[in-house]
C-alpha positions as CSV (number, residue, x, y, z in Angstrom):
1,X,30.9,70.2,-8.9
2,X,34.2,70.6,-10.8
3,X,36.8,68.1,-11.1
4,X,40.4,68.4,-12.6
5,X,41.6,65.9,-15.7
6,X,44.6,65.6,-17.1
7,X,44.7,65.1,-21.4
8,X,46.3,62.0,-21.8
9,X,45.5,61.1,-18.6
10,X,43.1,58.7,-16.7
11,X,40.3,59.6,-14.4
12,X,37.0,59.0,-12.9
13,X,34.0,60.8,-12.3
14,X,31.8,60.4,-9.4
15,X,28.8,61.8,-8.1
16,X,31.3,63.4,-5.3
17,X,34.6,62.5,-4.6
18,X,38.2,64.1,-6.6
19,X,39.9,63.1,-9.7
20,X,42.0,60.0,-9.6
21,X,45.1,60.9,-12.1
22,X,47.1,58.8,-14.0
23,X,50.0,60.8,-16.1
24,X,50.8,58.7,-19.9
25,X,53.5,59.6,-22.1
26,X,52.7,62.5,-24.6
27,X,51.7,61.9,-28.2
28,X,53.2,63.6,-31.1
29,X,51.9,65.5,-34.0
30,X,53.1,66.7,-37.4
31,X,56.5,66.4,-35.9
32,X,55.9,68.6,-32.2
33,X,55.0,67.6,-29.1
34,X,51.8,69.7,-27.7
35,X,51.4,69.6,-24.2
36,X,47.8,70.1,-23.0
37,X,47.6,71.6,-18.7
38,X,45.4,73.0,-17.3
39,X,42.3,71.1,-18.0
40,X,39.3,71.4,-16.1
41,X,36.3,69.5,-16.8
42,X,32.4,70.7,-14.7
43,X,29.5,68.5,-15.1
44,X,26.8,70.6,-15.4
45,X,24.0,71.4,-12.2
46,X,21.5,70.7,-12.4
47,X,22.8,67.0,-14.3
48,X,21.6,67.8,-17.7
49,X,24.0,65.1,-19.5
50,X,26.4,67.7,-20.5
51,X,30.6,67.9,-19.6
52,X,32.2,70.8,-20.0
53,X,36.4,70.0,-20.5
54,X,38.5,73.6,-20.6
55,X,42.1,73.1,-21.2
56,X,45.5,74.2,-22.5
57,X,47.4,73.9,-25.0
58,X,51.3,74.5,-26.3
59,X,54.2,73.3,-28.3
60,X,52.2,73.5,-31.8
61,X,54.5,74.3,-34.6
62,X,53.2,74.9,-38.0
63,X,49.8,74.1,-38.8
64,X,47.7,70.8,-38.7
65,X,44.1,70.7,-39.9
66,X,43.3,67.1,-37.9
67,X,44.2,67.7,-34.3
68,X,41.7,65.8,-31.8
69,X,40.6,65.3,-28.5
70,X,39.6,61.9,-28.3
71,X,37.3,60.7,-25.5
72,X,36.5,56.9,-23.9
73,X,35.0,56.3,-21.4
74,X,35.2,52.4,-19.3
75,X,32.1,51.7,-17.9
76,X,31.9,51.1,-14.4
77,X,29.2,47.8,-14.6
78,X,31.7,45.7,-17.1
79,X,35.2,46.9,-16.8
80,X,34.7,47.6,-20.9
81,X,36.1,50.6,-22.4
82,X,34.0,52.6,-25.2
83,X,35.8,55.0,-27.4
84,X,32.8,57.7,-27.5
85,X,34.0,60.7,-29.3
86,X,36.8,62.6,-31.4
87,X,36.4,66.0,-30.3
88,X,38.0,68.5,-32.8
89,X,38.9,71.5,-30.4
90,X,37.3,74.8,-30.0
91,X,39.4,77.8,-29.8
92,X,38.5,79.2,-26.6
93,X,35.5,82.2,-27.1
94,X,34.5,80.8,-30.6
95,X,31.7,78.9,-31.2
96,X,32.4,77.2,-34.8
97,X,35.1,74.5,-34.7
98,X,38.4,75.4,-35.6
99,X,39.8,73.1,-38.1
100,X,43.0,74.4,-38.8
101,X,45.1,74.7,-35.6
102,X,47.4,77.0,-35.7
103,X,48.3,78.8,-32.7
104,X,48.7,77.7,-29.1
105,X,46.3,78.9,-26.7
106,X,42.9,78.0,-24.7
107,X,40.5,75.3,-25.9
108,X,37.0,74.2,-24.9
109,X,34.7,71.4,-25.7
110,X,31.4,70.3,-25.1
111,X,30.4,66.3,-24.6
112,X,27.2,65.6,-24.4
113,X,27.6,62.1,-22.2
114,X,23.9,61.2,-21.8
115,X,23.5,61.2,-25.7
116,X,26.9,58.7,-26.3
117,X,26.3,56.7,-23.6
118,X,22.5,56.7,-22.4
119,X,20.8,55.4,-19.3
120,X,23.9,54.0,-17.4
121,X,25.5,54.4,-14.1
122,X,27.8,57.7,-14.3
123,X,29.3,57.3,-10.4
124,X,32.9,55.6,-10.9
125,X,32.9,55.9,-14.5
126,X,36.4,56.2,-15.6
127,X,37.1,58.8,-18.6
128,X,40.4,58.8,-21.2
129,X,41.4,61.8,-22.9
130,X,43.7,61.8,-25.6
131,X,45.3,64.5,-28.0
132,X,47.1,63.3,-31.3
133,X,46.7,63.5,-34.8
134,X,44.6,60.8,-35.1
135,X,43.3,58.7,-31.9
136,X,44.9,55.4,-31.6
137,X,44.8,52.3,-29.3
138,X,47.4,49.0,-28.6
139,X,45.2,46.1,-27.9
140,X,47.9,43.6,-27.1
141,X,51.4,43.4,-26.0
142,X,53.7,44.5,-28.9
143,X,50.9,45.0,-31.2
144,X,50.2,47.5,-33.6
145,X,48.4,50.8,-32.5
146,X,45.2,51.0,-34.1
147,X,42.8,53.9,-35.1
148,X,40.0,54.8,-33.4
149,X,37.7,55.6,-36.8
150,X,37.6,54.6,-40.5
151,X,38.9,56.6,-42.6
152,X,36.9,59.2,-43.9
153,X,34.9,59.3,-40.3
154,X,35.6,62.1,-37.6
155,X,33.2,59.5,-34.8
156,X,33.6,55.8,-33.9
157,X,30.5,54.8,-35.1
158,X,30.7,56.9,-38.9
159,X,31.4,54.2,-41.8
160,X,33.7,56.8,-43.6
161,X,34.8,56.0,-47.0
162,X,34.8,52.9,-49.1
163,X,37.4,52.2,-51.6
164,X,37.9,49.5,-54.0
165,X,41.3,47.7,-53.8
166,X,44.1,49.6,-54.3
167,X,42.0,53.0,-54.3
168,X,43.3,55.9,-52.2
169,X,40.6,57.8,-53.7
170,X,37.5,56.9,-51.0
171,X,33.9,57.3,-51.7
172,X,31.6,58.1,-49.5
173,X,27.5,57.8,-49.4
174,X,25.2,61.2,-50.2
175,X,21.8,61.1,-51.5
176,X,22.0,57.6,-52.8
177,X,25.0,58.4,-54.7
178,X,28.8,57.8,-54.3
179,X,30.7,60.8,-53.8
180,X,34.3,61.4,-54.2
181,X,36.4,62.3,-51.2
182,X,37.0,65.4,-52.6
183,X,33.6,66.1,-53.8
184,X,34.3,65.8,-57.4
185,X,32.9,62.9,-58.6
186,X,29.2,62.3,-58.0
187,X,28.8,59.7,-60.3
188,X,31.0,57.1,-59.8
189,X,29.6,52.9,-59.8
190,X,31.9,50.7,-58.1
191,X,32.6,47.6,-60.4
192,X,35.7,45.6,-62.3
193,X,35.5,48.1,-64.9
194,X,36.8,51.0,-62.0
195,X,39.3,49.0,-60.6
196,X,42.7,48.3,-62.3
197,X,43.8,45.8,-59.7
198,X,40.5,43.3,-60.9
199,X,42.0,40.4,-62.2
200,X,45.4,40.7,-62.3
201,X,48.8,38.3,-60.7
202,X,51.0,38.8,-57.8
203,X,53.4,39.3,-60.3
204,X,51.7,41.6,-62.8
205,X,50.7,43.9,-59.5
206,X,54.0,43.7,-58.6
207,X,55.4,44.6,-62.1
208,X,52.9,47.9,-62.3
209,X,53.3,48.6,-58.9
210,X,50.5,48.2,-57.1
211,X,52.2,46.2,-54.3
212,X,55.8,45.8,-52.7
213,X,57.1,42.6,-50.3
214,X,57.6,43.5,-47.1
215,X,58.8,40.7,-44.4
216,X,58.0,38.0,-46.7
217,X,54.8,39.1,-47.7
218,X,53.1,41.6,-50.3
219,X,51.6,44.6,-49.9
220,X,50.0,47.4,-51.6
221,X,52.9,50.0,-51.6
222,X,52.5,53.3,-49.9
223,X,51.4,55.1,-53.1
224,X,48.5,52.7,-53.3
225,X,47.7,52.7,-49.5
226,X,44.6,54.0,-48.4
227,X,45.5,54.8,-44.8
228,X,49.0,56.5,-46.1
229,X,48.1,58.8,-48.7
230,X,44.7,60.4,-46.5
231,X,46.8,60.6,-43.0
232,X,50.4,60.4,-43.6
233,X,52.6,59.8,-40.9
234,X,53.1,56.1,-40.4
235,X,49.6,55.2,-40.8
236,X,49.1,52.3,-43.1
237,X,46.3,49.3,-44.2
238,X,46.8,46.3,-41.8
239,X,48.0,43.0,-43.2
240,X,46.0,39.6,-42.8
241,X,48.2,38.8,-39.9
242,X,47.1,41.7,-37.9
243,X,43.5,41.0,-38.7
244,X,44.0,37.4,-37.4
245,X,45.2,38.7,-34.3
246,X,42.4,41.5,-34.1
247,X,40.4,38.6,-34.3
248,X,42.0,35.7,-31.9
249,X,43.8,38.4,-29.7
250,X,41.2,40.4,-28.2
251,X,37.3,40.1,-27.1
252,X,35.1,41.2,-29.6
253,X,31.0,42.2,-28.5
254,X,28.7,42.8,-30.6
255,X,27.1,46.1,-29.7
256,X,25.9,49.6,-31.2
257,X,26.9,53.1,-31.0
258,X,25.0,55.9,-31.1
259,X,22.3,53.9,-33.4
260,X,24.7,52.1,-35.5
261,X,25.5,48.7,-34.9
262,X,29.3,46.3,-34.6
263,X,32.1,45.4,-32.4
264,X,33.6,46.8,-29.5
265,X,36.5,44.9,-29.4
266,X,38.5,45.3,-26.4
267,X,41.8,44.0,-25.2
268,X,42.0,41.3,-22.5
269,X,44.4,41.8,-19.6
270,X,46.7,44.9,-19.0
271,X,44.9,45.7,-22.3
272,X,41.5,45.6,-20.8
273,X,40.6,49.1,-20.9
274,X,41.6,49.7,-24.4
275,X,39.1,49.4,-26.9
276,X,37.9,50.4,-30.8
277,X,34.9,50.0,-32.1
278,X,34.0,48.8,-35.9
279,X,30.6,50.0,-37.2
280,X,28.8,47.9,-39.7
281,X,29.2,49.8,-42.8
282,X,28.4,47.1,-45.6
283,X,29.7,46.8,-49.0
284,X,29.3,49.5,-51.8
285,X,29.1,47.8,-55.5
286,X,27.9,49.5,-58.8
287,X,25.9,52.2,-57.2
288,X,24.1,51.0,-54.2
289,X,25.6,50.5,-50.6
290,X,24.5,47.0,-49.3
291,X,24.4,45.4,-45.5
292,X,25.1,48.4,-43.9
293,X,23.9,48.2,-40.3
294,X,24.0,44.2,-40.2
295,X,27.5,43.3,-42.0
296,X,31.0,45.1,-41.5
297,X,34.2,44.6,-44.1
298,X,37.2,45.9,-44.1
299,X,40.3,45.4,-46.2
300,X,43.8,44.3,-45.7
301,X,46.6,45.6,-47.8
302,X,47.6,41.9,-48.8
303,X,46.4,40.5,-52.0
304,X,44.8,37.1,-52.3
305,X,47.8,34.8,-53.8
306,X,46.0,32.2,-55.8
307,X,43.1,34.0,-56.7
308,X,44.0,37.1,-59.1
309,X,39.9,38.5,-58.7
310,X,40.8,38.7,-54.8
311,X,42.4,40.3,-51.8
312,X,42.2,39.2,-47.9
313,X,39.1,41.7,-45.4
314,X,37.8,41.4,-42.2
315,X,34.6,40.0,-42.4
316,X,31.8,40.1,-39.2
317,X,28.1,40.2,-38.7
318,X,26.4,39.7,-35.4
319,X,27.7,35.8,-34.4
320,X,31.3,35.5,-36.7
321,X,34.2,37.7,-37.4
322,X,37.0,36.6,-39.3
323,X,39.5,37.8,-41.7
324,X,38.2,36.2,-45.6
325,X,39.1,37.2,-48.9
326,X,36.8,39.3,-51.7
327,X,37.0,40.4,-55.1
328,X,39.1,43.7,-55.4
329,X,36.2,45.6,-57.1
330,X,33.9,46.0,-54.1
331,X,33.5,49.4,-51.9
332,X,34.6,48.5,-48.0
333,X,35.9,50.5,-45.5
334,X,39.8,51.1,-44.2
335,X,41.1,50.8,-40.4
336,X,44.1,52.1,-40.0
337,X,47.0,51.5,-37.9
338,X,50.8,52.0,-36.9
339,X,53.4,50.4,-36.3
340,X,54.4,46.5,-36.1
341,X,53.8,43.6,-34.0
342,X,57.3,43.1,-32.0
Protein backbone atom coordinates (compact mmCIF):
# COMPACT_ATOMS: atom_id res chain seq x y z
CA UNK A 1 0.00 0.00 0.00
CA UNK A 2 1.51 3.48 -0.56
CA UNK A 3 0.82 6.42 1.43
CA UNK A 4 1.92 10.10 0.92
CA UNK A 5 4.03 12.16 3.87
CA UNK A 6 5.00 15.35 3.96
CA UNK A 7 8.94 16.21 5.44
CA UNK A 8 8.31 18.29 8.22
CA UNK A 9 5.06 17.11 8.43
CA UNK A 10 2.80 14.80 10.66
CA UNK A 11 1.18 11.58 9.68
CA UNK A 12 0.01 8.22 10.47
CA UNK A 13 0.19 4.90 9.20
CA UNK A 14 -2.38 2.38 9.19
CA UNK A 15 -2.92 -0.92 8.15
CA UNK A 16 -5.49 0.85 5.42
CA UNK A 17 -6.70 4.14 5.44
CA UNK A 18 -4.73 7.69 3.85
CA UNK A 19 -2.25 9.94 5.21
CA UNK A 20 -3.51 12.48 7.78
CA UNK A 21 -1.12 15.78 6.98
CA UNK A 22 -0.17 18.32 9.12
CA UNK A 23 2.06 21.15 7.24
CA UNK A 24 5.05 22.79 10.05
CA UNK A 25 7.10 25.66 9.26
CA UNK A 26 10.44 24.90 7.28
CA UNK A 27 13.73 24.57 8.98
CA UNK A 28 16.83 26.19 7.93
CA UNK A 29 20.30 25.09 7.08
CA UNK A 30 23.70 26.63 6.61
CA UNK A 31 21.81 29.73 5.89
CA UNK A 32 19.03 28.30 2.96
CA UNK A 33 15.85 27.01 3.19
CA UNK A 34 15.54 23.42 1.44
CA UNK A 35 12.19 22.50 0.75
CA UNK A 36 11.50 18.74 0.59
CA UNK A 37 7.86 17.58 -1.93
CA UNK A 38 7.14 15.07 -3.17
CA UNK A 39 7.68 12.38 -0.65
CA UNK A 40 6.24 9.19 -0.90
CA UNK A 41 6.73 6.56 1.68
CA UNK A 42 5.49 2.34 0.75
CA UNK A 43 5.55 -0.19 3.49
CA UNK A 44 6.70 -3.06 2.05
CA UNK A 45 4.22 -6.37 1.00
CA UNK A 46 4.46 -8.74 2.17
CA UNK A 47 5.07 -6.54 5.92
CA UNK A 48 8.67 -7.33 6.21
CA UNK A 49 9.33 -4.29 8.84
CA UNK A 50 10.77 -2.18 6.19
CA UNK A 51 9.59 1.74 4.93
CA UNK A 52 10.59 2.89 2.03
CA UNK A 53 10.37 7.23 2.11
CA UNK A 54 11.28 8.79 -1.63
CA UNK A 55 11.33 12.43 -1.69
CA UNK A 56 12.47 15.83 -3.03
CA UNK A 57 14.56 18.11 -2.36
CA UNK A 58 15.53 22.03 -3.36
CA UNK A 59 16.79 25.34 -2.22
CA UNK A 60 20.42 23.90 -1.12
CA UNK A 61 23.02 26.45 -1.63
CA UNK A 62 26.58 25.59 -1.09
CA UNK A 63 27.56 22.50 0.57
CA UNK A 64 26.70 20.92 4.01
CA UNK A 65 28.26 17.67 5.12
CA UNK A 66 25.39 17.09 8.14
CA UNK A 67 22.07 17.26 6.50
CA UNK A 68 19.43 14.73 8.09
CA UNK A 69 16.24 13.20 7.92
CA UNK A 70 15.14 12.69 11.27
CA UNK A 71 12.39 10.18 12.05
CA UNK A 72 9.86 9.78 15.42
CA UNK A 73 7.50 7.97 15.66
CA UNK A 74 4.36 8.47 18.74
CA UNK A 75 3.20 5.34 19.62
CA UNK A 76 -0.30 4.66 19.36
CA UNK A 77 -0.80 2.54 23.00
CA UNK A 78 0.79 5.66 25.16
CA UNK A 79 0.42 8.81 23.26
CA UNK A 80 4.60 8.94 23.83
CA UNK A 81 6.71 10.06 21.05
CA UNK A 82 10.19 8.18 20.25
CA UNK A 83 12.78 9.86 18.32
CA UNK A 84 13.96 6.55 16.31
CA UNK A 85 16.38 7.63 13.65
CA UNK A 86 18.65 10.33 11.97
CA UNK A 87 18.61 9.29 8.51
CA UNK A 88 21.52 10.93 6.42
CA UNK A 89 19.97 11.01 2.84
CA UNK A 90 20.71 8.89 -0.05
CA UNK A 91 21.13 10.41 -3.36
CA UNK A 92 18.58 8.86 -5.40
CA UNK A 93 20.20 5.58 -7.52
CA UNK A 94 23.27 5.34 -5.11
CA UNK A 95 23.55 2.92 -2.65
CA UNK A 96 26.42 4.42 -0.23
CA UNK A 97 25.33 7.45 1.77
CA UNK A 98 26.03 10.69 0.61
CA UNK A 99 27.64 12.81 3.13
CA UNK A 100 28.35 15.86 1.48
CA UNK A 101 25.19 17.36 0.05
CA UNK A 102 25.64 19.28 -2.53
CA UNK A 103 23.15 19.45 -5.21
CA UNK A 104 19.46 19.39 -5.21
CA UNK A 105 17.69 16.54 -6.54
CA UNK A 106 15.89 13.03 -5.52
CA UNK A 107 16.60 11.24 -2.22
CA UNK A 108 15.73 7.82 -0.83
CA UNK A 109 15.95 6.17 2.45
CA UNK A 110 15.40 2.94 3.98
CA UNK A 111 13.87 2.55 7.80
CA UNK A 112 13.81 -0.55 9.06
CA UNK A 113 10.70 0.04 11.74
CA UNK A 114 10.45 -3.49 13.09
CA UNK A 115 14.24 -3.32 14.18
CA UNK A 116 13.70 0.43 16.08
CA UNK A 117 10.63 -0.26 17.43
CA UNK A 118 9.95 -4.11 17.85
CA UNK A 119 6.77 -6.07 18.48
CA UNK A 120 4.26 -3.18 18.78
CA UNK A 121 1.10 -2.09 17.24
CA UNK A 122 1.92 -0.37 13.80
CA UNK A 123 -2.05 0.60 12.90
CA UNK A 124 -2.51 4.41 13.92
CA UNK A 125 1.11 4.91 14.59
CA UNK A 126 1.81 8.45 13.93
CA UNK A 127 5.31 9.24 12.19
CA UNK A 128 7.45 12.84 12.27
CA UNK A 129 9.84 13.67 9.63
CA UNK A 130 12.15 16.30 9.87
CA UNK A 131 14.98 17.84 7.65
CA UNK A 132 17.61 20.33 9.35
CA UNK A 133 21.06 20.49 10.17
CA UNK A 134 20.80 18.85 13.19
CA UNK A 135 17.29 17.41 14.53
CA UNK A 136 15.93 19.38 17.32
CA UNK A 137 12.84 19.33 19.66
CA UNK A 138 10.97 22.25 22.11
CA UNK A 139 9.74 20.44 25.08
CA UNK A 140 7.92 23.39 26.74
CA UNK A 141 6.48 26.59 26.00
CA UNK A 142 9.31 29.18 25.31
CA UNK A 143 11.92 26.75 26.00
CA UNK A 144 14.96 26.00 24.36
CA UNK A 145 15.13 23.62 21.23
CA UNK A 146 17.01 20.73 22.03
CA UNK A 147 19.09 18.08 20.05
CA UNK A 148 18.00 14.95 19.25
CA UNK A 149 21.68 13.08 19.82
CA UNK A 150 24.93 13.77 21.71
CA UNK A 151 27.42 15.01 20.16
CA UNK A 152 29.61 12.89 18.34
CA UNK A 153 26.39 10.35 17.76
CA UNK A 154 24.50 10.27 14.22
CA UNK A 155 21.39 7.82 16.38
CA UNK A 156 19.43 8.65 19.59
CA UNK A 157 20.66 5.94 21.44
CA UNK A 158 24.81 6.37 20.43
CA UNK A 159 26.75 7.90 23.57
CA UNK A 160 28.99 10.03 21.16
CA UNK A 161 31.83 11.77 22.58
CA UNK A 162 32.98 12.60 26.04
CA UNK A 163 34.86 15.64 26.90
CA UNK A 164 36.39 16.91 30.00
CA UNK A 165 35.30 20.47 31.02
CA UNK A 166 36.00 22.95 28.84
CA UNK A 167 37.15 20.43 26.04
CA UNK A 168 35.92 20.90 22.45
CA UNK A 169 38.13 18.25 21.52
CA UNK A 170 35.65 14.90 22.31
CA UNK A 171 36.83 11.46 22.77
CA UNK A 172 35.16 8.78 21.79
CA UNK A 173 35.47 4.73 22.83
CA UNK A 174 37.38 2.17 20.23
CA UNK A 175 38.94 -0.94 21.34
CA UNK A 176 39.26 -0.05 24.90
CA UNK A 177 40.94 3.04 24.15
CA UNK A 178 39.94 6.77 23.91
CA UNK A 179 40.13 8.11 20.62
CA UNK A 180 40.27 11.66 19.47
CA UNK A 181 37.42 13.03 17.39
CA UNK A 182 39.62 13.44 14.73
CA UNK A 183 41.29 10.16 14.97
CA UNK A 184 44.59 11.46 16.08
CA UNK A 185 45.08 10.72 19.43
CA UNK A 186 44.76 7.12 20.49
CA UNK A 187 46.20 7.47 23.65
CA UNK A 188 44.77 9.91 25.55
CA UNK A 189 43.73 9.17 29.78
CA UNK A 190 41.28 11.48 31.07
CA UNK A 191 42.51 12.97 34.47
CA UNK A 192 43.37 16.55 36.29
CA UNK A 193 46.59 16.41 34.64
CA UNK A 194 44.56 16.79 30.85
CA UNK A 195 42.32 19.32 31.90
CA UNK A 196 43.44 22.98 32.40
CA UNK A 197 40.13 24.08 33.94
CA UNK A 198 40.89 21.39 37.15
CA UNK A 199 41.13 23.43 40.00
CA UNK A 200 40.98 26.75 39.12
CA UNK A 201 38.40 30.15 40.40
CA UNK A 202 35.51 31.82 38.72
CA UNK A 203 37.77 34.47 38.50
CA UNK A 204 40.98 32.85 37.24
CA UNK A 205 38.67 31.07 34.43
CA UNK A 206 37.40 34.18 33.70
CA UNK A 207 40.82 35.92 33.55
CA UNK A 208 42.14 33.04 30.94
CA UNK A 209 39.13 32.77 29.27
CA UNK A 210 37.56 29.84 29.74
CA UNK A 211 34.19 31.36 30.59
CA UNK A 212 32.11 34.68 29.86
CA UNK A 213 28.83 36.10 32.03
CA UNK A 214 25.97 35.91 30.28
CA UNK A 215 22.44 37.05 31.99
CA UNK A 216 23.98 37.10 35.31
CA UNK A 217 25.59 33.88 35.08
CA UNK A 218 28.98 32.29 33.76
CA UNK A 219 29.60 30.38 31.09
CA UNK A 220 32.20 28.60 29.14
CA UNK A 221 32.55 31.08 26.10
CA UNK A 222 31.90 29.96 22.68
CA UNK A 223 35.61 29.06 21.95
CA UNK A 224 35.41 26.65 24.82
CA UNK A 225 31.88 25.24 23.99
CA UNK A 226 31.61 21.90 23.02
CA UNK A 227 28.26 22.06 21.21
CA UNK A 228 29.56 25.42 19.25
CA UNK A 229 32.80 24.65 17.98
CA UNK A 230 31.60 20.73 16.47
CA UNK A 231 28.08 22.25 14.98
CA UNK A 232 28.15 25.86 14.72
CA UNK A 233 25.14 27.66 14.16
CA UNK A 234 23.57 28.63 17.43
CA UNK A 235 24.12 25.42 19.03
CA UNK A 236 25.50 25.75 22.49
CA UNK A 237 26.07 23.54 26.13
CA UNK A 238 22.87 24.16 28.29
CA UNK A 239 23.13 25.97 31.50
CA UNK A 240 22.04 24.54 34.97
CA UNK A 241 18.83 26.33 34.58
CA UNK A 242 17.85 24.48 31.55
CA UNK A 243 18.79 21.24 33.06
CA UNK A 244 16.42 22.07 36.07
CA UNK A 245 13.75 22.54 33.75
CA UNK A 246 14.67 19.33 31.57
CA UNK A 247 14.28 17.90 34.75
CA UNK A 248 10.90 19.51 36.62
CA UNK A 249 9.39 20.50 33.16
CA UNK A 250 8.88 17.41 31.32
CA UNK A 251 8.16 13.49 32.00
CA UNK A 252 11.09 11.56 32.11
CA UNK A 253 10.72 7.29 31.51
CA UNK A 254 13.14 5.20 31.99
CA UNK A 255 13.38 3.07 28.89
CA UNK A 256 15.93 1.61 26.24
CA UNK A 257 16.59 2.01 22.65
CA UNK A 258 17.69 -0.21 20.39
CA UNK A 259 19.65 -2.19 23.33
CA UNK A 260 20.85 0.76 25.16
CA UNK A 261 19.27 1.94 28.08
CA UNK A 262 17.88 5.95 29.53
CA UNK A 263 15.27 8.44 29.40
CA UNK A 264 12.74 9.23 26.98
CA UNK A 265 11.81 12.39 28.22
CA UNK A 266 8.81 13.77 26.74
CA UNK A 267 6.88 17.00 27.06
CA UNK A 268 3.59 17.23 28.87
CA UNK A 269 0.67 18.99 27.14
CA UNK A 270 0.80 20.76 23.63
CA UNK A 271 4.29 19.33 24.07
CA UNK A 272 3.24 15.81 24.39
CA UNK A 273 4.44 14.46 21.27
CA UNK A 274 7.78 15.87 21.43
CA UNK A 275 10.40 13.88 22.85
CA UNK A 276 14.49 13.15 23.15
CA UNK A 277 15.91 10.42 24.37
CA UNK A 278 19.30 10.40 26.66
CA UNK A 279 21.30 7.08 26.52
CA UNK A 280 23.29 6.01 29.50
CA UNK A 281 26.69 6.56 28.42
CA UNK A 282 28.67 6.64 31.85
CA UNK A 283 31.69 8.48 32.75
CA UNK A 284 35.16 8.12 30.98
CA UNK A 285 38.28 8.76 33.63
CA UNK A 286 42.04 7.87 33.14
CA UNK A 287 41.51 5.28 30.46
CA UNK A 288 38.48 3.15 31.17
CA UNK A 289 34.70 4.21 30.46
CA UNK A 290 32.66 3.41 33.63
CA UNK A 291 28.50 2.98 34.20
CA UNK A 292 27.79 2.93 30.78
CA UNK A 293 24.41 1.26 30.24
CA UNK A 294 23.17 1.94 34.02
CA UNK A 295 24.26 5.80 34.69
CA UNK A 296 24.00 8.80 32.21
CA UNK A 297 25.93 12.40 32.79
CA UNK A 298 25.95 15.21 30.98
CA UNK A 299 27.53 18.63 31.39
CA UNK A 300 26.32 22.13 31.65
CA UNK A 301 28.39 24.93 30.48
CA UNK A 302 28.17 26.62 34.06
CA UNK A 303 31.01 26.20 36.48
CA UNK A 304 30.52 25.18 40.04
CA UNK A 305 30.92 28.63 42.05
CA UNK A 306 32.36 27.62 45.39
CA UNK A 307 34.03 24.63 44.48
CA UNK A 308 37.07 25.43 41.99
CA UNK A 309 37.50 21.18 41.27
CA UNK A 310 33.78 21.41 39.90
CA UNK A 311 31.18 22.26 37.30
CA UNK A 312 27.18 21.65 37.39
CA UNK A 313 25.84 17.90 34.98
CA UNK A 314 22.82 16.15 34.63
CA UNK A 315 22.94 13.27 36.61
CA UNK A 316 20.23 10.05 36.19
CA UNK A 317 20.20 6.35 36.67
CA UNK A 318 17.12 4.16 36.59
CA UNK A 319 14.93 5.88 39.80
CA UNK A 320 16.60 9.75 39.97
CA UNK A 321 17.58 12.39 37.53
CA UNK A 322 18.82 15.65 38.57
CA UNK A 323 21.15 18.23 37.64
CA UNK A 324 24.58 17.82 40.38
CA UNK A 325 27.89 19.05 40.10
CA UNK A 326 31.44 16.92 39.25
CA UNK A 327 34.88 17.52 39.11
CA UNK A 328 35.88 19.12 35.67
CA UNK A 329 38.41 16.22 34.87
CA UNK A 330 35.93 13.52 34.11
CA UNK A 331 34.79 12.22 30.38
CA UNK A 332 30.69 12.85 29.98
CA UNK A 333 28.73 13.45 27.17
CA UNK A 334 27.25 16.92 25.60
CA UNK A 335 23.39 17.66 24.60
CA UNK A 336 23.04 20.37 22.74
CA UNK A 337 20.58 22.97 22.30
CA UNK A 338 19.35 26.43 20.79
CA UNK A 339 18.03 29.16 21.72
CA UNK A 340 16.72 30.62 25.15
CA UNK A 341 13.87 30.22 27.50
CA UNK A 342 11.46 33.36 26.81
Amino acid sequence: MIKKLMILCVAAIAATGSWAATNMPPVSAEGSEPKVTDVVAKQRYPWNGLVDIACNVSGIVGTTNELKLALAAVMPDTGNARSVRNFWVVRGGSNSTDRVISANGNYRLLWDAAADLGTVDYSNMVVRVSFDTHAKVQLWEGGPYWATTNIGAEEPWEYGYYFWWGDTVGYKRENNKWVASGGSNSNFSFGESYTPTFNKSISTLQSEGWIISKDGTYVLAPEHDAAQKHWGGEWRMPTLQELDDLCSKCDWTWDSMNGVNGYLVRGRGSYASNSIFLPCAGYGYGTSLYYAGSIGYYWSSVPHSDYNFGAWRLDFNSGYHDADYNDRDGGQSVRPLQGFTK
